[in-house]
C-alpha positions as a Markdown table, in Angstrom:
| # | Residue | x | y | z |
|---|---|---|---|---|
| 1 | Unk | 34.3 | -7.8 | -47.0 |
| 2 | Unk | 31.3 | -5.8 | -45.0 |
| 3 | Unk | 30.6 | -7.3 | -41.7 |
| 4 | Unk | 26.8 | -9.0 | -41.6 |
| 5 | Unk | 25.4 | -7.1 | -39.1 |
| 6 | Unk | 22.1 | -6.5 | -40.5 |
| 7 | Unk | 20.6 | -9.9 | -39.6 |
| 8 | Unk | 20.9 | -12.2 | -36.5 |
| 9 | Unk | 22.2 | -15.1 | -38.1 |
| 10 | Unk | 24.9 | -11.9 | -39.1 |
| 11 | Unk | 25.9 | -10.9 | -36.0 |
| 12 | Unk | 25.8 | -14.3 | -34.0 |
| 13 | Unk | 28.8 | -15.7 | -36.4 |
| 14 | Unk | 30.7 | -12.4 | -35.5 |
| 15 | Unk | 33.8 | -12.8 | -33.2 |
| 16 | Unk | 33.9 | -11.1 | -29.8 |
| 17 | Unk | 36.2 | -7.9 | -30.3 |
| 18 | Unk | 36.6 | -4.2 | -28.2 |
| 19 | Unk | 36.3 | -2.3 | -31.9 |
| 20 | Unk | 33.0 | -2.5 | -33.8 |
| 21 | Unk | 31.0 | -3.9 | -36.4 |
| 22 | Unk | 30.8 | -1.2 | -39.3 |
| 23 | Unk | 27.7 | -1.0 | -41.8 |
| 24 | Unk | 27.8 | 1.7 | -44.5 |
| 25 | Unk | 24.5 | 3.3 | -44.6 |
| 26 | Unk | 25.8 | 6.2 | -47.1 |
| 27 | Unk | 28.7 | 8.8 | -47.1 |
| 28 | Unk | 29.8 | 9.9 | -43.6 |
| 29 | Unk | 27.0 | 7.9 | -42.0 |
| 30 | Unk | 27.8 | 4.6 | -40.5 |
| 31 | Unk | 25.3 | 2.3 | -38.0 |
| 32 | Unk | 27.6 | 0.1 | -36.0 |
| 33 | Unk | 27.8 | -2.9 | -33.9 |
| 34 | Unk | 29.7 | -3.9 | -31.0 |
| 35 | Unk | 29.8 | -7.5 | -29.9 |
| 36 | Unk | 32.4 | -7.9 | -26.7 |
| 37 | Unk | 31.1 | -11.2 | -25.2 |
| 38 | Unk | 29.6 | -14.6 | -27.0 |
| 39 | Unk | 26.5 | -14.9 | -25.5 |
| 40 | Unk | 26.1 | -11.0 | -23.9 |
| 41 | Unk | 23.9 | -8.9 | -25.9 |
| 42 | Unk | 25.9 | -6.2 | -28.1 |
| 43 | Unk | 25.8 | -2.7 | -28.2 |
| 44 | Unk | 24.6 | -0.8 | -31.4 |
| 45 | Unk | 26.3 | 2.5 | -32.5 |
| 46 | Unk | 26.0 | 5.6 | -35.2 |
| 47 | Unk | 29.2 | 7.1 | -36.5 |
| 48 | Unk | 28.8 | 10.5 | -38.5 |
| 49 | Unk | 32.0 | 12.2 | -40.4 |
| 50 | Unk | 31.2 | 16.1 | -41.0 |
| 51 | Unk | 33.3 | 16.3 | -44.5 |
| 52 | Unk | 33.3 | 20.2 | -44.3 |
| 53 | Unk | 35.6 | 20.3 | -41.0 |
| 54 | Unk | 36.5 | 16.7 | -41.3 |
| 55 | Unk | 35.1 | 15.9 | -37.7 |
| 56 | Unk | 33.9 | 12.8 | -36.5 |
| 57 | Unk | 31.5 | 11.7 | -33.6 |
| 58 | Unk | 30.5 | 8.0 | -32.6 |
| 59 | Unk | 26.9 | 8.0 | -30.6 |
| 60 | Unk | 25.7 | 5.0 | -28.4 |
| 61 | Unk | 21.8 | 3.7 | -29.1 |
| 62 | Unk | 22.2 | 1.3 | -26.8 |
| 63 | Unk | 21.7 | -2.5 | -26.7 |
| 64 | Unk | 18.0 | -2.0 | -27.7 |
| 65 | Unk | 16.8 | -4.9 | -26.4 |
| 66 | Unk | 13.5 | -3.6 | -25.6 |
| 67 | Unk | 12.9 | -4.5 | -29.6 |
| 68 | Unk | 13.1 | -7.9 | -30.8 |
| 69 | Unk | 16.2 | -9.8 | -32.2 |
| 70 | Unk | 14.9 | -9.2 | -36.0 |
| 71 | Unk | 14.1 | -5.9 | -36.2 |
| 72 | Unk | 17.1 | -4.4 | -33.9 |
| 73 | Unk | 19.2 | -3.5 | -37.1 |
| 74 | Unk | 16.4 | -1.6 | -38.5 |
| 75 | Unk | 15.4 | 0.0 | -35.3 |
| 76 | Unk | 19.3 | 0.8 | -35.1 |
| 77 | Unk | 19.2 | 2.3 | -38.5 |
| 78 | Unk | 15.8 | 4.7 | -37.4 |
| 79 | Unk | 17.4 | 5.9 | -34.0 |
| 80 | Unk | 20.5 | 6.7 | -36.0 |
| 81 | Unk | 18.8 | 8.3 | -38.7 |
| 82 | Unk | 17.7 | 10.8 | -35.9 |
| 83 | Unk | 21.2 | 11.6 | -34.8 |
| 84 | Unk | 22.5 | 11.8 | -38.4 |
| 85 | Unk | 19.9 | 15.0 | -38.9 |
| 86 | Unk | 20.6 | 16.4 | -35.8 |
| 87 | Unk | 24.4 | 16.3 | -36.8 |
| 88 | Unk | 23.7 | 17.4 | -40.2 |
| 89 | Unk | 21.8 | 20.4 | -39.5 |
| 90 | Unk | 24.5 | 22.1 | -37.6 |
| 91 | Unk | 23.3 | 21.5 | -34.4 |
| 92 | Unk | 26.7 | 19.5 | -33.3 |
| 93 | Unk | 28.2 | 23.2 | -32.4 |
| 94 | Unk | 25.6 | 23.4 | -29.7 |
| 95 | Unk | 25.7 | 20.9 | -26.7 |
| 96 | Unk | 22.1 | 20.6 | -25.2 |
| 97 | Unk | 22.3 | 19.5 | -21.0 |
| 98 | Unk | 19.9 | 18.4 | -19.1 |
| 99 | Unk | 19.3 | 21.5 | -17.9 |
| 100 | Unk | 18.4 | 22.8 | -21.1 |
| 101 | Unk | 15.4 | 19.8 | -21.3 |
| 102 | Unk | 14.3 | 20.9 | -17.9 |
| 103 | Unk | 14.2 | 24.7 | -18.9 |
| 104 | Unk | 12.8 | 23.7 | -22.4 |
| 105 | Unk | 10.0 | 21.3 | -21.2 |
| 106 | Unk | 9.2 | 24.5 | -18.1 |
| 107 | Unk | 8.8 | 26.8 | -21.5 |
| 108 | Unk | 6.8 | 23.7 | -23.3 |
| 109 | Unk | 4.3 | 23.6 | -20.1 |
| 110 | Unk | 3.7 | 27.4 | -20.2 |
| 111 | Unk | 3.1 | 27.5 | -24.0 |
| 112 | Unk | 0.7 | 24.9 | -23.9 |
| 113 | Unk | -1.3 | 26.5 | -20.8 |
| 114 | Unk | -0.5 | 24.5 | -18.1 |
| 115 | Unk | 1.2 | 27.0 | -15.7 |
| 116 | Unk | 0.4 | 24.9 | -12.3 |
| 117 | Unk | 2.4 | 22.0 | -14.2 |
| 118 | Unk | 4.9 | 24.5 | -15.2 |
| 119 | Unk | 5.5 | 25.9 | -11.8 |
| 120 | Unk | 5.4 | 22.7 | -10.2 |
| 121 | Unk | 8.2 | 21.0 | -12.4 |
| 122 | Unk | 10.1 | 24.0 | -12.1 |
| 123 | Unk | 10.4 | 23.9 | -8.3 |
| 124 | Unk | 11.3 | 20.1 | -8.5 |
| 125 | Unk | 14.3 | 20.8 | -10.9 |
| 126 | Unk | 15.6 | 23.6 | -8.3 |
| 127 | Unk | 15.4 | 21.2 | -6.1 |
| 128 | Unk | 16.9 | 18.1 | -7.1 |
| 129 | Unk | 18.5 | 19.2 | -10.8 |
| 130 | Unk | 20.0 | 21.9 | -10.9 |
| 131 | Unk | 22.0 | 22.1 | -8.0 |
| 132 | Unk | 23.4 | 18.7 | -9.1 |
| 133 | Unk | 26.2 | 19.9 | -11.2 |
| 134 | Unk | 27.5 | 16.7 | -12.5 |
| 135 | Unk | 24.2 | 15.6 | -13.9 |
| 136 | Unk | 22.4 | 18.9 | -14.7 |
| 137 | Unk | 25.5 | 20.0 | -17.0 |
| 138 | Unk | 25.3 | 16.6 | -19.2 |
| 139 | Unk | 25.4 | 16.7 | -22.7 |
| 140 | Unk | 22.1 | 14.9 | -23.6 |
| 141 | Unk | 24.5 | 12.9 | -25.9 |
| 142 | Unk | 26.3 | 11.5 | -23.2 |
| 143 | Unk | 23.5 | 10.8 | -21.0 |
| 144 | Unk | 24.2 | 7.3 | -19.2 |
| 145 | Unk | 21.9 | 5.0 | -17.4 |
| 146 | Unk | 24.0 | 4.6 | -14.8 |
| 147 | Unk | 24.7 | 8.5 | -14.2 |
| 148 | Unk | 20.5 | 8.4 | -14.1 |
| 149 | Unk | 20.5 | 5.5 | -11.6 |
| 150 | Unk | 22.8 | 6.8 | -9.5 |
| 151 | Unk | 20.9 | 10.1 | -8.9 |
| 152 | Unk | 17.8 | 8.3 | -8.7 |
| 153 | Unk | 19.3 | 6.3 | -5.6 |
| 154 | Unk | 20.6 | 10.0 | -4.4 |
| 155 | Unk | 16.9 | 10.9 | -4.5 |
| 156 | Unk | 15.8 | 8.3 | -2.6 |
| 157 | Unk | 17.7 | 8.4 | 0.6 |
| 158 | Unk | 17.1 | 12.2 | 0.7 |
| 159 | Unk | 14.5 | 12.6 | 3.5 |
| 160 | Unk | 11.6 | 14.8 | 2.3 |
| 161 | Unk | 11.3 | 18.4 | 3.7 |
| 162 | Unk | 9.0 | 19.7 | 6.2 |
| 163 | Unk | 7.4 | 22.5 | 5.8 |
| 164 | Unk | 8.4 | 25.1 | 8.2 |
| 165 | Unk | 7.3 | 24.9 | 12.2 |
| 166 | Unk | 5.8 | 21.2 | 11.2 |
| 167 | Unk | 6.1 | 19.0 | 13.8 |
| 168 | Unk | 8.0 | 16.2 | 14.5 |
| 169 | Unk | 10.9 | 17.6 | 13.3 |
| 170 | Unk | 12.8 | 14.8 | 12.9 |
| 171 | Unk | 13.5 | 14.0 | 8.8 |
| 172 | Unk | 10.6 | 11.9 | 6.7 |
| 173 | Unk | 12.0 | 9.2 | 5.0 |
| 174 | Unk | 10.9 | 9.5 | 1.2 |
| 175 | Unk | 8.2 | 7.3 | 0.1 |
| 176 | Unk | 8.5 | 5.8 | -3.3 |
| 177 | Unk | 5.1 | 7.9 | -4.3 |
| 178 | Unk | 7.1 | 10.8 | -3.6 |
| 179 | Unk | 9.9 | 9.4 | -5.6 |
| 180 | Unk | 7.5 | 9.2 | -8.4 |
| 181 | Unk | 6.5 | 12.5 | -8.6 |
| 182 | Unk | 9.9 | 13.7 | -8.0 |
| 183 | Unk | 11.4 | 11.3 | -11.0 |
| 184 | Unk | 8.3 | 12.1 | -13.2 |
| 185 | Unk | 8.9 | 16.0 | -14.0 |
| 186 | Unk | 12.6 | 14.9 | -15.3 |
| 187 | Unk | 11.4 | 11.7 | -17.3 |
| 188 | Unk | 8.9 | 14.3 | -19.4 |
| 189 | Unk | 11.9 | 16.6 | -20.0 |
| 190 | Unk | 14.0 | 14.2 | -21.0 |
| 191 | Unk | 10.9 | 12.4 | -23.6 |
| 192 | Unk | 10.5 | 16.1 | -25.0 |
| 193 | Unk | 14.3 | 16.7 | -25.9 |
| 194 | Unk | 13.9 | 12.8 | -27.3 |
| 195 | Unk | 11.0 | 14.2 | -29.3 |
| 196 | Unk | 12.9 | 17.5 | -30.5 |
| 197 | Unk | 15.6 | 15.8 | -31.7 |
| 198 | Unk | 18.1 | 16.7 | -29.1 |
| 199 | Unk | 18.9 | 13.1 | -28.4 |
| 200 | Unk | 18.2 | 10.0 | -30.6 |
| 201 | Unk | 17.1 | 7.6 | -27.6 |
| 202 | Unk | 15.5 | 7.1 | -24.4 |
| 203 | Unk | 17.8 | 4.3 | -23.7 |
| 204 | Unk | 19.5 | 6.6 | -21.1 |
| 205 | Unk | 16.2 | 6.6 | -18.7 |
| 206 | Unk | 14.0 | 4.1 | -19.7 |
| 207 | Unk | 15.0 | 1.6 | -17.0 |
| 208 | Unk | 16.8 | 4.0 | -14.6 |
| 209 | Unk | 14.0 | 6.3 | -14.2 |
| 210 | Unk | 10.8 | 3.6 | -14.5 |
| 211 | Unk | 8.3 | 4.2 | -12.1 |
| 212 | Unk | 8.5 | 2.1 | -8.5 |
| 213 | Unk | 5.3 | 0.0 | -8.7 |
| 214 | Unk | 3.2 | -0.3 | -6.3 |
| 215 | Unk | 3.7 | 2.7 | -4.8 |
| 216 | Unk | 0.6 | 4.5 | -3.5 |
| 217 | Unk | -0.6 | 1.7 | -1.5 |
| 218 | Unk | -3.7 | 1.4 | -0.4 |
| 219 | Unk | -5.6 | 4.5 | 2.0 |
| 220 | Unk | -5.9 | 3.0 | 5.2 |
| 221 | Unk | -8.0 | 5.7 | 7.2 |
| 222 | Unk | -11.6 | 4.9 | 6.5 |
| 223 | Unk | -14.3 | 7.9 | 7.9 |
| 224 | Unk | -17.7 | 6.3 | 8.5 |
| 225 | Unk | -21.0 | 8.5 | 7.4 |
| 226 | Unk | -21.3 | 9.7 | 11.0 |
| 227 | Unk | -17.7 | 10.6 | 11.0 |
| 228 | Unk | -17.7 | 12.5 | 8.1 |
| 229 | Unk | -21.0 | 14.3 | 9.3 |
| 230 | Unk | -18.8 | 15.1 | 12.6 |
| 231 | Unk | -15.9 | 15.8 | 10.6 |
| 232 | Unk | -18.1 | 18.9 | 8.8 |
| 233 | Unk | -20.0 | 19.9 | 11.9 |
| 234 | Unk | -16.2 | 20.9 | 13.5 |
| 235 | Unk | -15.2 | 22.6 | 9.9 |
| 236 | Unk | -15.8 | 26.4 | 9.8 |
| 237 | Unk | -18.5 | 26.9 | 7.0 |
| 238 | Unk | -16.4 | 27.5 | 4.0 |
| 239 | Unk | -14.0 | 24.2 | 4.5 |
| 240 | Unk | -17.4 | 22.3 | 5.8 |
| 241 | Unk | -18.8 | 22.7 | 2.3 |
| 242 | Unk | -15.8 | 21.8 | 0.4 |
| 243 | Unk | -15.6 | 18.4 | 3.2 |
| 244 | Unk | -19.2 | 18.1 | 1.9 |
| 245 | Unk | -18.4 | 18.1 | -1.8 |
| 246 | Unk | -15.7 | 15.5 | -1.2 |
| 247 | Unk | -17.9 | 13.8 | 1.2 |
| 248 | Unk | -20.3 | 13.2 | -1.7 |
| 249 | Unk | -18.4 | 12.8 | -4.6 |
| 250 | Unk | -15.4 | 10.2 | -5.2 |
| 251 | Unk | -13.4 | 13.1 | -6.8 |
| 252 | Unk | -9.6 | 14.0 | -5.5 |
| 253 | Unk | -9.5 | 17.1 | -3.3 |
| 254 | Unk | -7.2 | 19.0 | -6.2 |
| 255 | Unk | -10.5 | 18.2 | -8.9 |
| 256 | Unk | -13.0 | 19.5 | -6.6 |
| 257 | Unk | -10.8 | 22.3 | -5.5 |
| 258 | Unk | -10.3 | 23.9 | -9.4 |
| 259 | Unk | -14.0 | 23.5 | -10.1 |
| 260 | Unk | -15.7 | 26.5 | -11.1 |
| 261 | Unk | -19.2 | 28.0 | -11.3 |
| 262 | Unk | -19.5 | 27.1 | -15.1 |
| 263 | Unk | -18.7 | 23.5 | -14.9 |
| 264 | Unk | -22.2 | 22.7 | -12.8 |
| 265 | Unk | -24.8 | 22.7 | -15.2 |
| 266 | Unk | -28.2 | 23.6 | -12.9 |
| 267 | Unk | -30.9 | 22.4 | -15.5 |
| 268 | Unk | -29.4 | 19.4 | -16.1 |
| 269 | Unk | -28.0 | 18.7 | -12.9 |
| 270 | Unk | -24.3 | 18.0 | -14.5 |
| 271 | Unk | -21.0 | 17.8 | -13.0 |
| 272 | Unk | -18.1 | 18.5 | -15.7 |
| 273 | Unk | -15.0 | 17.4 | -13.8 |
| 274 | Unk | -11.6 | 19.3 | -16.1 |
| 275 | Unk | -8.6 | 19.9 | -14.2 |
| 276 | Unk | -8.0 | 16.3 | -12.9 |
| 277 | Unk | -4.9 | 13.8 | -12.6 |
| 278 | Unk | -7.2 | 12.0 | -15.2 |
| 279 | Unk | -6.1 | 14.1 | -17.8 |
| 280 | Unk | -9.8 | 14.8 | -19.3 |
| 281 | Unk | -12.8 | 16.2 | -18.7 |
| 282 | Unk | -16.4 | 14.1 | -18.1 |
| 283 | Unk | -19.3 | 14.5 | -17.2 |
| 284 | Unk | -21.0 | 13.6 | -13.8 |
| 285 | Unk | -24.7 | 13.3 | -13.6 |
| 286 | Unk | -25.7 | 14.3 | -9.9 |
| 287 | Unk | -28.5 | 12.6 | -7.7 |
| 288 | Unk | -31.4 | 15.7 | -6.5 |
| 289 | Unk | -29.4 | 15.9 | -2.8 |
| 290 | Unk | -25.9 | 16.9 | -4.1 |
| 291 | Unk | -27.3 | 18.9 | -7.4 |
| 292 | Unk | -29.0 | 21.4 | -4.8 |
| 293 | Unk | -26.1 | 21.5 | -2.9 |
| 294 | Unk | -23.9 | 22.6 | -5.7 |
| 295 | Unk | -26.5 | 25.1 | -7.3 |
| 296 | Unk | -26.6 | 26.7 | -3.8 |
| 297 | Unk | -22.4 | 26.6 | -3.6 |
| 298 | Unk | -23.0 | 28.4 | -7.2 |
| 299 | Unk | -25.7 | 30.8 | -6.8 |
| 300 | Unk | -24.3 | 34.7 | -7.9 |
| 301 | Unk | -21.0 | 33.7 | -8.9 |
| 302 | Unk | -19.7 | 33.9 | -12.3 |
| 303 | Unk | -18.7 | 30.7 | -14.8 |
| 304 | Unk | -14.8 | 31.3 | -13.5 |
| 305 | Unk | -15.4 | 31.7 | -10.1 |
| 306 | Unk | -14.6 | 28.6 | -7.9 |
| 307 | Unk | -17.3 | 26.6 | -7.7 |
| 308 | Unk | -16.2 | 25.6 | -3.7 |
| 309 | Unk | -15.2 | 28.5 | -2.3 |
| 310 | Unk | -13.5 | 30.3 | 0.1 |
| 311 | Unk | -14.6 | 32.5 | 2.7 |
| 312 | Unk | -13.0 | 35.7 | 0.9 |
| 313 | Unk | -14.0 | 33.8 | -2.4 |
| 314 | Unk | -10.9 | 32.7 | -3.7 |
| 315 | Unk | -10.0 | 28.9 | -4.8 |
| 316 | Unk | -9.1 | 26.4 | -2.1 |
| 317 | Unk | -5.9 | 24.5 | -1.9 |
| 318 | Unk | -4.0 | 22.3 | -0.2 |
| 319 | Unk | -1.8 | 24.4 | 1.9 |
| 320 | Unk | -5.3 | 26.8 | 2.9 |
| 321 | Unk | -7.2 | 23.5 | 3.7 |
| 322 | Unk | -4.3 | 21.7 | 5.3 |
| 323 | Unk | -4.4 | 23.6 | 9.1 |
| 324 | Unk | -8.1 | 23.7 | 9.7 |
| 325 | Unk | -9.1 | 20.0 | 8.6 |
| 326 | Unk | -6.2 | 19.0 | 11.0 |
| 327 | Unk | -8.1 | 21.2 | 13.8 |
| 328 | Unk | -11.6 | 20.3 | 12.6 |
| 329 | Unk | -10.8 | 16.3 | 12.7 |
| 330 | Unk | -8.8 | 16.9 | 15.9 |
| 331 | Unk | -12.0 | 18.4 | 17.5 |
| 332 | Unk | -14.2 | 15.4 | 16.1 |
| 333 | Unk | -12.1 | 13.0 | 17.7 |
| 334 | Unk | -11.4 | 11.4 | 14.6 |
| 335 | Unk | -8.1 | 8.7 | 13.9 |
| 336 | Unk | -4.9 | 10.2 | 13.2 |
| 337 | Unk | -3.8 | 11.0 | 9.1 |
| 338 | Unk | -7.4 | 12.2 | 8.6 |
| 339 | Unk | -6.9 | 14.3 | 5.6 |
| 340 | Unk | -8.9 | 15.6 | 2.6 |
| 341 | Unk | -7.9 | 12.1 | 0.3 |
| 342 | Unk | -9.4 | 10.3 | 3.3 |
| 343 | Unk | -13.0 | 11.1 | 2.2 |
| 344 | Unk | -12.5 | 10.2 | -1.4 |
| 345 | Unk | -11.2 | 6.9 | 0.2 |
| 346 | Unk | -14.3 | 6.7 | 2.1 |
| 347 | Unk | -16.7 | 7.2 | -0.5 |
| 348 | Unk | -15.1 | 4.5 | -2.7 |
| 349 | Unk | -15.4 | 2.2 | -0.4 |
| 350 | Unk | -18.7 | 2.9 | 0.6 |
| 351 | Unk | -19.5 | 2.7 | -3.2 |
| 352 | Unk | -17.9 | -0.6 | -3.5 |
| 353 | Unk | -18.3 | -2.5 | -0.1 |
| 354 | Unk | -21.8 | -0.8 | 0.8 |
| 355 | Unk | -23.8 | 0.1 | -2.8 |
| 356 | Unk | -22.4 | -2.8 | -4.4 |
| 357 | Unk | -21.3 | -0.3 | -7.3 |
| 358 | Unk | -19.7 | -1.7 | -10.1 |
| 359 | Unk | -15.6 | -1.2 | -10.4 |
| 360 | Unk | -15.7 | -0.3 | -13.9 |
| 361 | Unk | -18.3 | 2.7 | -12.9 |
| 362 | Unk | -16.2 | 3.6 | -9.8 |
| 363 | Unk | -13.5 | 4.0 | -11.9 |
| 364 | Unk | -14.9 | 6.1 | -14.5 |
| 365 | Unk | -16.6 | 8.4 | -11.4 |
| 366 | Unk | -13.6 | 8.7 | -9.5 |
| 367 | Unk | -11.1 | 9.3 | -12.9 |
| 368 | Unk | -8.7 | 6.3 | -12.4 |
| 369 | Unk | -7.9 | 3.0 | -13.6 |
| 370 | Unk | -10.0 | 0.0 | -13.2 |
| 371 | Unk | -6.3 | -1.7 | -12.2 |
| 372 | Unk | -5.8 | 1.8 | -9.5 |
| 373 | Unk | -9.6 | 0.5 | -8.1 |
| 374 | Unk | -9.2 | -3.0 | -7.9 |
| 375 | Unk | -5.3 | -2.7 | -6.2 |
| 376 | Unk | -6.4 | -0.7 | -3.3 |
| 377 | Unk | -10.1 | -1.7 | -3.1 |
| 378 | Unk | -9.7 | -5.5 | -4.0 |
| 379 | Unk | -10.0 | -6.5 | -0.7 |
| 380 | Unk | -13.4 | -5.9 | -0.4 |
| 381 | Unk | -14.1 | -7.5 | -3.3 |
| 382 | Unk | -12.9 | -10.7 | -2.0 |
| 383 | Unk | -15.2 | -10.3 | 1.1 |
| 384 | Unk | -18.2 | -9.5 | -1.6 |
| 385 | Unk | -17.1 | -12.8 | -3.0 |
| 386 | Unk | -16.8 | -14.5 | 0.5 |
| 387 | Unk | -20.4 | -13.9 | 1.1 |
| 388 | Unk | -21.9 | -14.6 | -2.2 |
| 389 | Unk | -19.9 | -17.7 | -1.7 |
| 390 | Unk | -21.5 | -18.4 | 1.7 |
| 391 | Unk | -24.7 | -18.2 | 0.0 |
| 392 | Unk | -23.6 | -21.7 | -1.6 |
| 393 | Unk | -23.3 | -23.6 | 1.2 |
| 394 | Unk | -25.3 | -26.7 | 1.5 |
């Protein structure tokens, strides 16, 4: 008699065994069931029998618990589906590691024209994939949570590198932003093989490579108006107007950075902001002060030129701007951690705690979430409230 494994009243009356519950789906395919504890939640399977060389291969799916109770047999029968393809169009011969989703999602970033993204996952896998034999060489297949949670612990008690003749010396404990963006270049890969076909579920990473929340924190160094103004005075002139752009604008140092010439539209005074952590491109409409000064930072240069440029004309970035900011905020006596993010900081706040600007327009100006605004800036909010509140007293 078939075992009732397609329905929960099914699988509840099942007895608690090692071997599992089989359910026929057609010829060499099977969707299967393990149930090892009375009250634990089982484990669902595929089975696949290759009749030409008489092989055959059992594949976990997982507990899929992320999927309720009623619909776990047919989400079962979907994810196995998947595997039952792969299998059947010869693909079995060929064992696809993790290190062939890394190199295939490097390829993926390249042919879609995103060579920064592509470089910059690249250099995280030679860092923290490949040389890690035991995971890096890992049939996809095979792919555990636990193998994934175990590196991902690795990763975090790895102190982050310095660059060269940075001082202190002494190791930097890795913050969980940088585990983030370490973790996040791997999570992609592994979605894209997911998406190819090279592995039937994300069950592997889902949990064990999940963003740490509430990692960025909030920006605690805060540059008045008459710091920033000192800030720019100590800049040599080509950083001083790239500190001006930021000083004006709530954009991150990377967006203002790849503008160029053609995104600054003179007769309508226009900002188009594109290469962003916000993913798209829109549209800033710019008060008289700050349209002049961008139609004087684009006067004579072509649409792809940087907008901001260097001295010798080339795009800024964070490794040219790095040295002289720390000299120029050094020289203006200004707190320790000034950096470039420290003036997007500042003009957020200043929109929020001094111009009473709206968090929903915030957001859309400087291209995050309403939730990114009101986690690190909600604290002024609750003093706006504390004042309009003192305006009730009796």
């Amino acid at each position: 008699m078939p075992s009732k494994i397609d329905t929960v009243r099914g699988r509840d009356s099942l007895k608690p065994r090692h071997t599992a519950y089989w359910h026929r789906v057609r010829k060499g395919c099977y969707v299967g069931y393990r149930k090892v504890s009375a009250t634990g939640a089982g484990a669902w399977l595929a089975r696949f029998r290759d009749e030409e060389h008489g092989k055959q291969a059992v594949h976990s799916l997982g507990a899929l618990d992320d999927t309720l109770p009623a619909a776990r047999f047919d989400a079962a029968c979907a994810a196995a589906e998947k595997w039952f393809a792969h299998r059947g169009a010869g693909a079995s011969a060929k064992t696809v590691t993790v290190t062939d989703a890394c190199d295939d999602y490097v390829k993926h970033l390249k042919a879609t024209r995103r060579p920064d993204s592509a470089d910059d996952a690249m250099a995280r896998f030679k860092r923290w994939i490949y040389p890690d034999k035991k995971l890096a060489e890992t049939d996809l297949m095979k792919l555990s949570s636990r193998a994934l949670s175990a590196w991902r612990a690795r990763l975090a008690e790895t102190p982050v590198r310095r660059p060269s003749g940075a001082t202190p010396k002494e190791p930097k404990p890795r913050s969980l932003s940088a585990l983030n963006r370490d973790m996040s270049s791997l999570r992609a890969a592994l979605n894209l093989a997911r998406l190819h076909g090279h592995v039937a579920t994300d069950q592997a990473w889902r949990v064990a490579l999940r963003p740490a929340r509430n990692a960025d924190g909030r920006r605690d160094v805060y540059l008045d108006a008459a710091q920033r103004k000192a800030l720019i005075a100590k800049a040599p002139a080509d950083l001083a107007a790239l500190l001006h752009a930021l000083a004006v604008l709530p954009l991150r140092p990377g967006a203002v950075a790849a503008l160029t010439a053609g995104a600054f539209d003179v007769r309508l005074g226009t900002l188009t902001i594109g290469k962003d952590k916000a993913g798209r491109d829109r549209k800033i409409a710019l008060p008289e002060a700050t349209a002049s000064f961008f139609a004087e930072q684009a006067k004579g240069k072509q649409p792809d030129d940087p907008l901001v440029s260097r001295a010798d004309g080339s795009a800024w970035n964070k490794d040219a701007w790095k040295k002289p900011l720390k000299q120029a905020a050094a020289d203006a006596q200004l707190p320790a951690g000034t950096v470039a993010y420290a003036l997007r900081h500042s003009a957020i706040t200043d929109l929020i705690a001094l111009h009473r600007l709206d968090t929903m327009t915030v957001a859309q100006l400087a291209g995050t979430s309403l939730l990114m605004i009101e986690r690190n800036y909600g604290h002024l909010l609750r003093e706006h409230a504390k004042t309009a509140l003192g305006h009730l007293a009796l």
